[in-house]
C-alpha positions as CSV (number, residue, x, y, z in Angstrom):
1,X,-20.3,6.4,12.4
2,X,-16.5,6.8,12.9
3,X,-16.2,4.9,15.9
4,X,-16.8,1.8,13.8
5,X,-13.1,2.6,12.5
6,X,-10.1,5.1,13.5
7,X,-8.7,6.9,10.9
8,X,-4.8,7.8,11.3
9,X,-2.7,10.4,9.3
10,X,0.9,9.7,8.7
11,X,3.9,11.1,7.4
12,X,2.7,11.7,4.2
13,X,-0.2,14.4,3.4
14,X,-3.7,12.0,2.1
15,X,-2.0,8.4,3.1
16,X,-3.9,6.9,6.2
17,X,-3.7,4.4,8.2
18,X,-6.8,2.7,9.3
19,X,-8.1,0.8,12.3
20,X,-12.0,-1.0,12.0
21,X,-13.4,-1.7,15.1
22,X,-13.6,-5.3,16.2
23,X,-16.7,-6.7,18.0
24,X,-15.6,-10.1,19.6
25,X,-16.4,-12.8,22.3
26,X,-14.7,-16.1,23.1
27,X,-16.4,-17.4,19.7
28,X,-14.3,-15.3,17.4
29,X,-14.7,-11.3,15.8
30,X,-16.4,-9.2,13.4
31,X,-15.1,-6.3,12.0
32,X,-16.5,-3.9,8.8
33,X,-13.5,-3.8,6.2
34,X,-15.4,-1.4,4.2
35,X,-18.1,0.7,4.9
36,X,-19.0,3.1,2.0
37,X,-20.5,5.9,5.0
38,X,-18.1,5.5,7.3
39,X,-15.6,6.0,4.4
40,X,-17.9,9.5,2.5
41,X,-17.4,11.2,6.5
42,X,-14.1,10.2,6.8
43,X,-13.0,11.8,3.4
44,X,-12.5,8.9,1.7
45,X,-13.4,7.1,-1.8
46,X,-17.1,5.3,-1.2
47,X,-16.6,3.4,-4.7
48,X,-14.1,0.9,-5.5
49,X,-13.6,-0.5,-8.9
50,X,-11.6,-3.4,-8.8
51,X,-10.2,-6.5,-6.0
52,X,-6.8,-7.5,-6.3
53,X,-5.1,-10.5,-3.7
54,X,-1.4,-11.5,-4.2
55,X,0.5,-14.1,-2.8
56,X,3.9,-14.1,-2.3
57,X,7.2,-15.1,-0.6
58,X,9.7,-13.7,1.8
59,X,12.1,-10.8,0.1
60,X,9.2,-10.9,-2.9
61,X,9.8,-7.7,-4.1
62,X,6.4,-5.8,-5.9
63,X,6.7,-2.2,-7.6
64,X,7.0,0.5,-7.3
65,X,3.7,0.6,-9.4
66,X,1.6,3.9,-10.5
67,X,-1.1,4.5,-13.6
68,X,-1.1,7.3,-15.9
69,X,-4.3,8.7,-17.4
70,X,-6.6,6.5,-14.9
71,X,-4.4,6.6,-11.6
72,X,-5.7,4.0,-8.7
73,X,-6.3,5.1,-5.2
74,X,-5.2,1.9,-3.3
75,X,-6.9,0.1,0.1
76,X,-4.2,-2.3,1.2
77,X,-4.7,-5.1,3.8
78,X,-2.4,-7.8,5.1
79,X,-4.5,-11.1,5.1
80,X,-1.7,-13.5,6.2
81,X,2.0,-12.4,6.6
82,X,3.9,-9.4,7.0
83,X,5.1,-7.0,4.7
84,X,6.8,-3.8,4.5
85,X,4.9,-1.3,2.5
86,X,6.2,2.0,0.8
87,X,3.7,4.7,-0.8
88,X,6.1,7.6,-2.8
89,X,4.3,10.8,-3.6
90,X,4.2,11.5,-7.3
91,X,1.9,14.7,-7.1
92,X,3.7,17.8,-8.6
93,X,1.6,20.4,-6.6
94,X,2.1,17.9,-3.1
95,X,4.0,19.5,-0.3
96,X,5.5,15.8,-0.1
97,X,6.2,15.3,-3.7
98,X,9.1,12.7,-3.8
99,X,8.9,11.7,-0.4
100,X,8.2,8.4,0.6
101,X,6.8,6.5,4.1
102,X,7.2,2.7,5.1
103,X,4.7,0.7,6.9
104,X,4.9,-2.0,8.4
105,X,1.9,-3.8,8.2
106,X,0.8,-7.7,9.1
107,X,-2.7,-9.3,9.4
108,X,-3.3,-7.8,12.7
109,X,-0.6,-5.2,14.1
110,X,0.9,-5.8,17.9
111,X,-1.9,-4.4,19.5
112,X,-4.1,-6.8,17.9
113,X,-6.1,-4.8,15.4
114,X,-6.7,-4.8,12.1
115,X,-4.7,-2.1,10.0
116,X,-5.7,-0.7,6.0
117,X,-3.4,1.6,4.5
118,X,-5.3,4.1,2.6
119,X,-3.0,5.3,-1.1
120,X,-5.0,7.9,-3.4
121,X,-4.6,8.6,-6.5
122,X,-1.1,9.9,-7.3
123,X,1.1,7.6,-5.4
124,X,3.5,5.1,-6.5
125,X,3.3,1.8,-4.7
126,X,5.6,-1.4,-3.7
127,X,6.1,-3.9,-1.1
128,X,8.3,-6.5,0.0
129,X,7.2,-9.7,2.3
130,X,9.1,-9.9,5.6
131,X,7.5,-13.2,6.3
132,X,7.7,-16.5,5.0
133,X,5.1,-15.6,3.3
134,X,2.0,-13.2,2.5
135,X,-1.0,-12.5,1.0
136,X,-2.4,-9.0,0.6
137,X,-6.0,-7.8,-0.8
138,X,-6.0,-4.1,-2.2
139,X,-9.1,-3.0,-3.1
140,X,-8.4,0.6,-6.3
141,X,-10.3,3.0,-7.3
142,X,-10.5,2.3,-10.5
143,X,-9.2,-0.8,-13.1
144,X,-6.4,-1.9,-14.7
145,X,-5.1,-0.2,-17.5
146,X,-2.1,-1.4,-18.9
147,X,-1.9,1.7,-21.1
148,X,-0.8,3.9,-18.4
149,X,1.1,1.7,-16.1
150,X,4.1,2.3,-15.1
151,X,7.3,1.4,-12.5
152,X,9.8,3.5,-10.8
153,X,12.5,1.1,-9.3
154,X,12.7,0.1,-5.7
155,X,16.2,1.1,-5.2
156,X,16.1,4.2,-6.6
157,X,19.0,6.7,-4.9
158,X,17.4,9.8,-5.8
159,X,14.4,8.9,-3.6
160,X,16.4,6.6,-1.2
161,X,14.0,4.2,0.0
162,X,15.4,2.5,3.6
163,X,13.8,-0.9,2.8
164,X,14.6,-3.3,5.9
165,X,16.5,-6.0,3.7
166,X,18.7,-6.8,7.1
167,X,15.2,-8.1,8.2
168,X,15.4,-10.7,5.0
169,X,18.0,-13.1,6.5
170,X,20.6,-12.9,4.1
171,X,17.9,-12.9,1.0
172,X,18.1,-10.4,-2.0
173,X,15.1,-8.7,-3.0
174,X,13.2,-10.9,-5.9
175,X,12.3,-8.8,-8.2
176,X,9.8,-9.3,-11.4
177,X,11.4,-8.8,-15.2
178,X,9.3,-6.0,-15.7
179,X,10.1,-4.1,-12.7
180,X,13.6,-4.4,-12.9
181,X,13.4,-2.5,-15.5
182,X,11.8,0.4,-14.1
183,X,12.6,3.8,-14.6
184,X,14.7,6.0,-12.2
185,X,13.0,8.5,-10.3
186,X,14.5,11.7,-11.9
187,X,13.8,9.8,-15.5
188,X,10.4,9.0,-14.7
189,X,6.8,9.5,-16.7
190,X,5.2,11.3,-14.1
191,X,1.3,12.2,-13.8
C-alpha cells in the first residue's frame, strides 16, 4: 500500500514530507490525499479531528502556532499558491528540540507532484505566502482549544528563523495582532 504515496524524512526527526501517487490521462488526475491504511503502515495518525483552509495574501505572515494540553499533529497541503512553511521543534526529550526546517511548498512542486507536510504533535507552526496569493487545507489531530494555544514569534533571534522575505518584493511580513504579540522563544510556555 505504500506505493500509493512516498513518504520523505527531512531535517527534522517525525516531520515528513509526502508524495501521493497520481493516476492520470489526457482527461485530468486522481490522487488519494488521505488514506487511513496507507497512513497506520507508514507510521502515521489514521484519525483526524478537525479541517482547517486559510486564504491569504503575499508576505501574510501566520504563527508560529502550538497547543498545550491538547497539542495538534498537523497535515498541511498547498491548494493554490506558494508558501514557505516552518515547523520548530518544541519537544524537551527531541534530539532537535529548538531547531527548525523551512519548506517550500506550492500546489504541486517542480516535479509536478503533489507534496503534504506531515507536523506531529509537539511542533510549533507558521507560514508566510510567497505568492500573490494562497490557500492551504491542514487537516490536526485533534480540535481547537483556545485554552492551550499559544504563539512564539516569527522573528525570534534565539531560534533564528531564515524566512525568505527577499523573495517578498520589498513587502514586510503582515502579521495578526495576536501573533505579534507572541512570546520569545527562551520566554515561552512550552509543552
Amino acid at each position: 500500500m505504500l506505493d500509493r504515496m512516498q513518504v520523505h524524512d527531512t531535517r527534522l526527526f517525525d516531520v515528513k514530507l509526502l508524495e501521493p501517487k497520481r493516476h492520470g490521462d489526457d482527461r485530468g488526475w486522481f490522487t488519494e490525499v488521505f488514506n487511513a491504511e496507507v497512513f497506520r503502515k507508514a507510521g502515521l495518525p489514521e484519525t483526524f479531528a478537525q479541517d482547517n483552509q486559510s486564504f491569504s495574501t503575499k508576505g501574510v505572515l501566520r504563527g508560529l502556532h502550538y497547543q498545550l494540553g491538547q497539542p495538534q499533529g498537523k497535515l498541511v497541503r498547498v491548494l493554490s499558491g506558494h508558501i514557505w512553511d516552518v515547523a520548530v521543534d518544541l519537544r524537551r526529550d527531541s534530539p532537535d528540540f529548538g531547531k527548525w526546517a523551512g519548506f517550500d511548498l506550492r500546489a504541486r512542486n517542480e516535479a509536478g507532484e503533489l507534496e503534504l507536510l506531515w507536523i506531529p504533535e509537539g511542533f510549533a507552526h507558521g507560514f508566510v505566502v510567497m505568492s500573490e496569493t494562497a490557500e492551504v487545507l491542514y487537516k490536526t489531530t485533534r480540535g481547537y482549544y483556545p485554552a492551550g494555544e499559544r504563539c512564539i514569534r516569527w522573528d525570534d533571534p534565539t531560534l533564528g528563523i531564515e524566512w525568505p522575505l527577499e523573495k517578498l518584493d520589498g513587502l514586510m511580513p503582515s502579521v495578526s495582532g495576536k501573533d505579534a504579540q507572541g512570546a520569545l522563544f527562551a520566554e515561552a510556555e512550552l509543552p
